[in-house]
C-alpha positions as CSV (number, residue, x, y, z in Angstrom):
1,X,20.4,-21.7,4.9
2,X,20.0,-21.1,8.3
3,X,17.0,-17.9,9.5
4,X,18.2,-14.9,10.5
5,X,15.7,-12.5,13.1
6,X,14.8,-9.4,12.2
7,X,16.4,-6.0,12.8
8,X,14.8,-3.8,14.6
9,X,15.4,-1.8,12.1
10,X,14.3,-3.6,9.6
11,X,11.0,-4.1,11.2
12,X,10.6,-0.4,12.3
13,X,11.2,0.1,7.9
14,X,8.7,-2.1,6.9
15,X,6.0,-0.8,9.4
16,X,6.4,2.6,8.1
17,X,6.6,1.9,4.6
18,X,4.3,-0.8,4.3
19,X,0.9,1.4,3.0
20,X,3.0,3.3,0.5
21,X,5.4,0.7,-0.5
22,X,5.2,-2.4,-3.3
23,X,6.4,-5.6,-2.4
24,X,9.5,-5.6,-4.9
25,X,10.0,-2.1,-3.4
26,X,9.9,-3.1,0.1
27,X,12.4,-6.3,-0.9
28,X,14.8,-3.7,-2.1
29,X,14.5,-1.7,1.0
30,X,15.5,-4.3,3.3
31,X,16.8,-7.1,1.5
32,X,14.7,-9.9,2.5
33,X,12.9,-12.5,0.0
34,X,9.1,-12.0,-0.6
35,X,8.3,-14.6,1.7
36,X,10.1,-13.2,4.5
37,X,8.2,-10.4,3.7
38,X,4.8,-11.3,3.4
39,X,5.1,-13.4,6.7
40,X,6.6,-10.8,8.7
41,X,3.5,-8.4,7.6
42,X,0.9,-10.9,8.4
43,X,2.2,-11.3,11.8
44,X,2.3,-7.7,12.2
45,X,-1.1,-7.3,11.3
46,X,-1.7,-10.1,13.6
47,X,-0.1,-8.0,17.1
48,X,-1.8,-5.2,15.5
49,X,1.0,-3.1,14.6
50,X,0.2,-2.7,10.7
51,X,-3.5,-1.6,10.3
52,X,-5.3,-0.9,6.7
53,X,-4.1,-2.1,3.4
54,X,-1.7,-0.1,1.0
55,X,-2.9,2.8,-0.5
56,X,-4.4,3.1,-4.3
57,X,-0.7,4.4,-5.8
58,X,1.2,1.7,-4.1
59,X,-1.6,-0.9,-5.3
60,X,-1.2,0.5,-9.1
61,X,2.5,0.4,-9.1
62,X,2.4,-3.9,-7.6
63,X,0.4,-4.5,-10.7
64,X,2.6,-2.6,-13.0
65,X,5.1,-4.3,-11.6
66,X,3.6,-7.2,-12.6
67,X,2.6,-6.9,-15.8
68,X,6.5,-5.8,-16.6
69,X,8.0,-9.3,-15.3
């Protein structure tokens, strides 16, 4: 399957919504895989251009998320 860039868009979303935002919410948002996901944010954080780590809500609703798989 061949890669596909991303959006502006798409990156501009996931910037914004990173803090507040799951990973399985994020995937729904933009339609990318988890992997996509995770690598785009760590090269993000890498330039600089996501700062901090998500905030305690988001954090509670990934493990509940969990837990419900």
């Amino acid at each position: 399957m061949p890669r596909r860039g991303w959006r502006i868009d798409e990156e501009k979303l996931l910037i914004e919504q990173y803090k507040t935002k799951t990973i399985a919410e994020l995937i729904q948002m933009i339609g990318r895989n988890q992997d996509s996901i995770n690598a785009k944010i760590k090269r993000l954080k890498a330039d600089g251009r996501i700062e901090g780590g998500k905030t305690r809500e988001a954090v509670k609703r990934s493990l509940t998320q969990r837990w419900s798989k």
